[in-house]
C-alpha positions as CSV (number, residue, x, y, z in Angstrom):
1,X,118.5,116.9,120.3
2,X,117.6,113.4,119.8
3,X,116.1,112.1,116.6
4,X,112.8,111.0,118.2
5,X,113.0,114.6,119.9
6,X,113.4,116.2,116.4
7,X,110.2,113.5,115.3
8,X,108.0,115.2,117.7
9,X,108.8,118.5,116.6
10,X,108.7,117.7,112.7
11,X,104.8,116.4,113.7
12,X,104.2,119.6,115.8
13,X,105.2,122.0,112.7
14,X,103.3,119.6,110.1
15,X,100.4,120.0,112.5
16,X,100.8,123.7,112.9
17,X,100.6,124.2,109.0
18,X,97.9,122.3,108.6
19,X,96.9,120.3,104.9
20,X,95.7,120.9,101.4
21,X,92.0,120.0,100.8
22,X,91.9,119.2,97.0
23,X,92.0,115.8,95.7
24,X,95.3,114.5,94.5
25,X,95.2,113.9,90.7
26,X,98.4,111.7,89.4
27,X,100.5,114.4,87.6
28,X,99.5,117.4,88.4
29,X,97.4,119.1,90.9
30,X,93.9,118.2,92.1
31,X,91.2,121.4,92.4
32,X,90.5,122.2,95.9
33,X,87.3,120.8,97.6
34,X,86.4,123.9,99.0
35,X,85.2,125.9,96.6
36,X,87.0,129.9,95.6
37,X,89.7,130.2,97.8
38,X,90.9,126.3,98.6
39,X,94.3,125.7,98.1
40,X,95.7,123.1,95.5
41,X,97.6,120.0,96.5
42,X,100.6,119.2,94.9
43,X,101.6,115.7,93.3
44,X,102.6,112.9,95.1
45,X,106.2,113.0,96.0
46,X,107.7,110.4,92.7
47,X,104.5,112.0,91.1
48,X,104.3,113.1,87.6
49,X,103.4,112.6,83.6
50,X,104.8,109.8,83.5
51,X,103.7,108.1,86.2
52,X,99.8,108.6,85.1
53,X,101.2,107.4,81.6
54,X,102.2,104.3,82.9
55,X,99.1,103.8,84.7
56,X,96.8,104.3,82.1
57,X,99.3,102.0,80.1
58,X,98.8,99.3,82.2
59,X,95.1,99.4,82.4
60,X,93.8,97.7,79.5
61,X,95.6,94.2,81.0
62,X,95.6,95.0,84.8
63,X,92.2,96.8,85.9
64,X,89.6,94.3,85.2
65,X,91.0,92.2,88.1
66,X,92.2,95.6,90.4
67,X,90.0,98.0,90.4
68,X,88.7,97.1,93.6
69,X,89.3,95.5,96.5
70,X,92.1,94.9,98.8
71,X,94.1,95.4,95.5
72,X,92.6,98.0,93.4
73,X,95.4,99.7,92.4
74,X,93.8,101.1,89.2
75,X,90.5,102.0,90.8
76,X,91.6,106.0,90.6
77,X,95.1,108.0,90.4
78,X,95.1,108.0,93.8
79,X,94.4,104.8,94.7
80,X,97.5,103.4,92.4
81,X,100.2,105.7,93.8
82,X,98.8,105.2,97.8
83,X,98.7,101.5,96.6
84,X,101.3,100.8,94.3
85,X,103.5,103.4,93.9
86,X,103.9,103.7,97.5
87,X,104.0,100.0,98.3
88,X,107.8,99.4,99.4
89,X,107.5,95.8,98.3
90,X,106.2,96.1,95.5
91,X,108.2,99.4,93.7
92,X,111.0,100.0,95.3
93,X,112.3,103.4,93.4
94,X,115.7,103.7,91.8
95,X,115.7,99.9,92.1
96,X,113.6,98.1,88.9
97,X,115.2,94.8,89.8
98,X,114.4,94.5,93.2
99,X,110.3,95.7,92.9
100,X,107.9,93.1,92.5
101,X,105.9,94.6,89.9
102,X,108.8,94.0,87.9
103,X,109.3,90.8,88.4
104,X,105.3,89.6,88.3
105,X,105.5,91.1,84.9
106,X,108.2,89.4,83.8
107,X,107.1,86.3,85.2
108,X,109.9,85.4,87.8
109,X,108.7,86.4,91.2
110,X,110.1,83.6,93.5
111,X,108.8,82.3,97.0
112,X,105.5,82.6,96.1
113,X,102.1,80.7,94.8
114,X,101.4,84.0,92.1
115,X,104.7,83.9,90.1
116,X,103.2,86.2,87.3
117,X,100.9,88.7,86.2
118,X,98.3,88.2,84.6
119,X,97.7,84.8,87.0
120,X,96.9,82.6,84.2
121,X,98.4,82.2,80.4
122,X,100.8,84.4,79.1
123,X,102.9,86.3,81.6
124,X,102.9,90.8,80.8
125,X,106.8,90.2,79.4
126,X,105.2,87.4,76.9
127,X,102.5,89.7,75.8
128,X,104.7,92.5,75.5
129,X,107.0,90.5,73.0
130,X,104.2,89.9,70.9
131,X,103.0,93.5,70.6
132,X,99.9,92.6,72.8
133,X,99.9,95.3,75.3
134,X,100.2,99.6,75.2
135,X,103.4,99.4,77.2
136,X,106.6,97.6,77.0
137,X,108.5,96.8,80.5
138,X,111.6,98.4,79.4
139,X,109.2,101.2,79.6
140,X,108.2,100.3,83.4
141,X,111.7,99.7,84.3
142,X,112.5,102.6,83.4
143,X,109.9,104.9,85.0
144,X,110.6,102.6,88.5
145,X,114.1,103.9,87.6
146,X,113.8,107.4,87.8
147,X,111.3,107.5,90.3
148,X,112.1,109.2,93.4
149,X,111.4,107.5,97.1
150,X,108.6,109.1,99.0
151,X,109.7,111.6,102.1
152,X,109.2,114.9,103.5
153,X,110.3,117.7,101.7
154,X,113.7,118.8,102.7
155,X,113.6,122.8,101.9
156,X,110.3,124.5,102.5
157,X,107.9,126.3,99.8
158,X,105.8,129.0,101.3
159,X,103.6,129.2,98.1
160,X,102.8,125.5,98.7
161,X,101.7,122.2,101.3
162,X,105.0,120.6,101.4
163,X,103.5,117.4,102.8
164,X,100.2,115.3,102.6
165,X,98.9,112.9,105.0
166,X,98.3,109.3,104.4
167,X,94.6,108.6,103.5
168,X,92.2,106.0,104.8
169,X,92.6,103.7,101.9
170,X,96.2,103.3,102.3
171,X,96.0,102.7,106.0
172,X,93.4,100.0,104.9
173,X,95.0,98.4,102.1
174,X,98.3,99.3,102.3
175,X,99.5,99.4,106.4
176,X,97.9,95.7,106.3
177,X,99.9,94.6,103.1
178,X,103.0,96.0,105.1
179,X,102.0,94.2,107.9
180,X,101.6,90.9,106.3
181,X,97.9,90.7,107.3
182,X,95.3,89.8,105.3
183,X,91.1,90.2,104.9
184,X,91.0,86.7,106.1
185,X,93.0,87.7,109.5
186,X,90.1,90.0,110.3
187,X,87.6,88.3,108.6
188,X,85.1,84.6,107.8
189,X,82.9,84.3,105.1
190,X,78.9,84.6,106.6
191,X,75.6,85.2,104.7
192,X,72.8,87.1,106.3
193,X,69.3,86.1,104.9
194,X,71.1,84.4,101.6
195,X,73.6,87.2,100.8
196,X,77.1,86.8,101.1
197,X,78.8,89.2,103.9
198,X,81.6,88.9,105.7
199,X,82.0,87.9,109.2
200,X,84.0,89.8,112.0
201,X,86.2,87.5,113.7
202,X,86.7,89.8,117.0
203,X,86.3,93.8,117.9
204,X,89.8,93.5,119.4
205,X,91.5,93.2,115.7
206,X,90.5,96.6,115.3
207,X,89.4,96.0,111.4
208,X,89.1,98.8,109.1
209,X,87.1,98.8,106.3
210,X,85.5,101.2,103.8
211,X,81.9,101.2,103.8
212,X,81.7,101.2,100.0
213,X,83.8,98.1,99.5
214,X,81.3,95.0,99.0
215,X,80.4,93.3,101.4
216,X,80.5,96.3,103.2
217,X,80.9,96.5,107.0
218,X,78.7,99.1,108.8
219,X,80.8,98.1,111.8
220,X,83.7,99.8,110.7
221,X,82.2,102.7,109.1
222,X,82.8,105.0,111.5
223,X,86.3,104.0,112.1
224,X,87.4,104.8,108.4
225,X,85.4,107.8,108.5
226,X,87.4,109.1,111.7
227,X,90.7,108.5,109.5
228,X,89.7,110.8,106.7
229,X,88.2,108.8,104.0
230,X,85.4,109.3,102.1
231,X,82.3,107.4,101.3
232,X,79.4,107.8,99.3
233,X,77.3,104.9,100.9
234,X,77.4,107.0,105.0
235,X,77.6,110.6,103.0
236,X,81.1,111.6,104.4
237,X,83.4,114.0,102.8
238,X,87.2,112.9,102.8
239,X,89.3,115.0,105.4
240,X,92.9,115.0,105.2
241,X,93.9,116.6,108.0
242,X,95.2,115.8,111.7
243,X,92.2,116.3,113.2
244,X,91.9,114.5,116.7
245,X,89.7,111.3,115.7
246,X,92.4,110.6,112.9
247,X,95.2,110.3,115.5
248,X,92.6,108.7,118.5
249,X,91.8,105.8,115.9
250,X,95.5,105.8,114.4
251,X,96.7,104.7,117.6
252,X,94.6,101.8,118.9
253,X,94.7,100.5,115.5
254,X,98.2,100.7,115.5
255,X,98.6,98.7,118.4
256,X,96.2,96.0,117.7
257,X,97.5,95.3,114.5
258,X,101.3,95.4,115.3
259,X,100.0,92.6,118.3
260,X,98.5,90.6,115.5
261,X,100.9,90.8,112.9
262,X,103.8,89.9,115.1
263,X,101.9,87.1,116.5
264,X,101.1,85.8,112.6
265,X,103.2,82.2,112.7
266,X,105.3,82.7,109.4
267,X,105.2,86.1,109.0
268,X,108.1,87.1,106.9
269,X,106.3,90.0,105.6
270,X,107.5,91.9,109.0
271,X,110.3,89.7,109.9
272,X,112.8,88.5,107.3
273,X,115.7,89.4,109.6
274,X,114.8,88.5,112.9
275,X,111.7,86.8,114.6
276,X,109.6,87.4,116.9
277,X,111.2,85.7,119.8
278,X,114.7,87.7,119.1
279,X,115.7,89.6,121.3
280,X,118.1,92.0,123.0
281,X,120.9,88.5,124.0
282,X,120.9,88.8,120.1
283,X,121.3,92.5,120.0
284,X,122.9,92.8,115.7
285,X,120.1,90.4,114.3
286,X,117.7,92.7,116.6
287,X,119.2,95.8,115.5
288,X,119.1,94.6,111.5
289,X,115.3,93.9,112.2
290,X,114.5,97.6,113.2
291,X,116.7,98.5,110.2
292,X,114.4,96.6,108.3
293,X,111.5,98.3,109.3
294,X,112.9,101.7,109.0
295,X,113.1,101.7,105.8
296,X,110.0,99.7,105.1
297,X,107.5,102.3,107.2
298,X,109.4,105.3,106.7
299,X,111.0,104.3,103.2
300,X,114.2,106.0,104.4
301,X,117.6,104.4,105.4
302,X,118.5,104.4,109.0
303,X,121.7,105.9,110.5
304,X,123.5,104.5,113.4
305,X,122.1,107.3,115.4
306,X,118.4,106.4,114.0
307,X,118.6,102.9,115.1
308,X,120.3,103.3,118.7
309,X,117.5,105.8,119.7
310,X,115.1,103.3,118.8
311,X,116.7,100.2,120.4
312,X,117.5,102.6,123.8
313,X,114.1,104.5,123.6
314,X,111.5,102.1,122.7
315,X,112.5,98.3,122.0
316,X,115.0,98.3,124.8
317,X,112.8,99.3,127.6
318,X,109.5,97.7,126.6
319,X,111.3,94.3,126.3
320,X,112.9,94.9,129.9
321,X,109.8,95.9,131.3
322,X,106.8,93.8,129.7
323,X,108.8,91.3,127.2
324,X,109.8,90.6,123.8
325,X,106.0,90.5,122.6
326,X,104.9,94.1,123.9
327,X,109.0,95.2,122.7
328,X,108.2,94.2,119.0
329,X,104.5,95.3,118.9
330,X,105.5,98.6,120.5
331,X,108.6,98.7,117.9
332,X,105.5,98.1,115.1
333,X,103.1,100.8,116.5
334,X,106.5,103.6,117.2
335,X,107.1,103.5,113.2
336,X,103.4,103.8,112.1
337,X,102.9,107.2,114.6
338,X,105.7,108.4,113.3
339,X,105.7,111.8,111.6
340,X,107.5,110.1,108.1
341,X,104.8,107.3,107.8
342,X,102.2,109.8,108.5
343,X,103.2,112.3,106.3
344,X,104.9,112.2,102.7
């Protein structure tokens, strides 16, 4: 059985067994939406205490600039673990050295205009020192640490959901920060009878936004409805299940997002290996480039077998048939329907 074989048939089950319906709460479990009867979800996989500890820690100098937007990592416990916790750039689990947070805090992220955190005067490390803040980063490296990486749980659990689906907000948030899109790539600045709005640059970039997020877009309302979240402003409940409008929007958004992020000049969010015009005459640095994004989408190391059934089954024959373009975007779209982006 090959591994994309066993894929399918890890979706099929997850399908089968369907989700939990409460809302996740950092640290413990969330009541269920339903009412008598609903089950409870469990934490987030890397979920627990401490994490909500260091959230709420970090608040006092971090939320008045993220609590909403494309990064409001502090506007609930949900949205810091889909956005943060769960961002591979930017906490990287076991690995306190290597995550970003770490290094904005301290003051020593490289390669970039935003070296620090907070943007201007002292950096988190030099408030720290001076007893200005509720955490220390000792404290944070540590919890990165001993956090564990997302995946699918190994042994099963009859007595509980073993796996939850990714929610609209990361897909909007999140997916584009992996990408290494931005609001600007979807989006120009407009104003409609004197109030500010934003402007959509084409239908075929496939934007996603929540209706609730100012300016809101009415345009893609329906679109971030379809993948399960919730919004107050169209009266729509969040679903987290499969259901057939999550994986029919999934799947063009997929694709139209992969074609614009691998067409971004300069994009070393997605390539930092290869490029986009590397191909199969250049078969390791190729190979290195899925390995890349194994781990980044599925935040799982590849094996040898892992990466020649996607080189043979999907990169390989799209670039012989269609090209290197279609090959990398079809790469791009393969890891974000697969069954361990979908589900954690």
């Amino acid at each position: 059985m090959t591994p994309r074989t066993r894929g399918t048939l890890v979706l099929l089950a997850l399908l089968l067994s369907g989700a939990c319906t409460g809302r996740i709460q950092s640290g413990g479990t969330g009541a269920g939406a339903g009412g008598g009867g609903s089950e409870e979800c469990p934490p987030l996989p890397g979920s627990n205490s401490e994490t909500d500890r260091v959230r709420l820690a970090l608040a006092p100098d971090c939320a008045g600039c993220h609590s909403s937007g494309d990064f409001g990592y502090f506007a609930s416990a949900t949205a810091f673990e889909s956005l943060l916790v769960r961002n591979a750039r930017l906490i990287k689990p076991g690995k306190p050295e290597e995550s970003e947070l770490v290094m904005l805090l301290e003051g020593k992220r490289s390669n970039s205009s935003q070296s620090q955190m907070p943007i201007s005067g002292d950096s988190f490390a030099k408030l720290d020192a001076a007893g200005k803040t509720k955490i220390h980063v000792t404290e944070i490296r540590e919890w990165i640490t001993n956090l564990e990486a997302p995946g699918v749980a190994t042994q099963a659990n009859p007595s509980i959901t073993a796996a939850h689906r990714v929610d609209a907000t990361f897909i909007e948030l999140g997916l584009r920060d992996l990408l290494g899109l931005v609001e600007n790539d979807f989006y120009s600045d407009a104003y409609s009878h004197g109030v500010y709005t934003l402007y959509e640059l084409s239908a075929d970039y496939y934007d996603l936004r929540s209706p609730d997020r100012a300016p809101g877009q009415w345009s893609t309302a329906g679109r971030f409805t379809s993948l399960g979240g919730s919004s107050a402003v169209v009266s729509a409940h969040g679903d987290p299940s499969v259901s057939t409008n999550f994986v029919q929007t999934l799947v063009p958004l997929s694709q139209a997002w992969c074609r614009m992020a691998v067409r971004k000049s300069g994009n070393t969010a997605l390539f930092n290996v290869a490029t986009a015009k590397t191909g199969s005459a250049d078969k390791a640095k190729a190979r290195a480039q899925v390995a890349d994004w194994h781990s980044l989408f599925l935040a799982e190391k590849p094996t040898e077998a892992d990466l020649d059934d996607v080189m043979t089954g999907v990169f390989e024959p799209l670039e012989k048939k269609a090209g290197l373009d279609v090959a990398w975007i079809g790469t791009c779209s393969y890891f974000i329907r697969h069954p361990l982006f979908i589900f954690y």
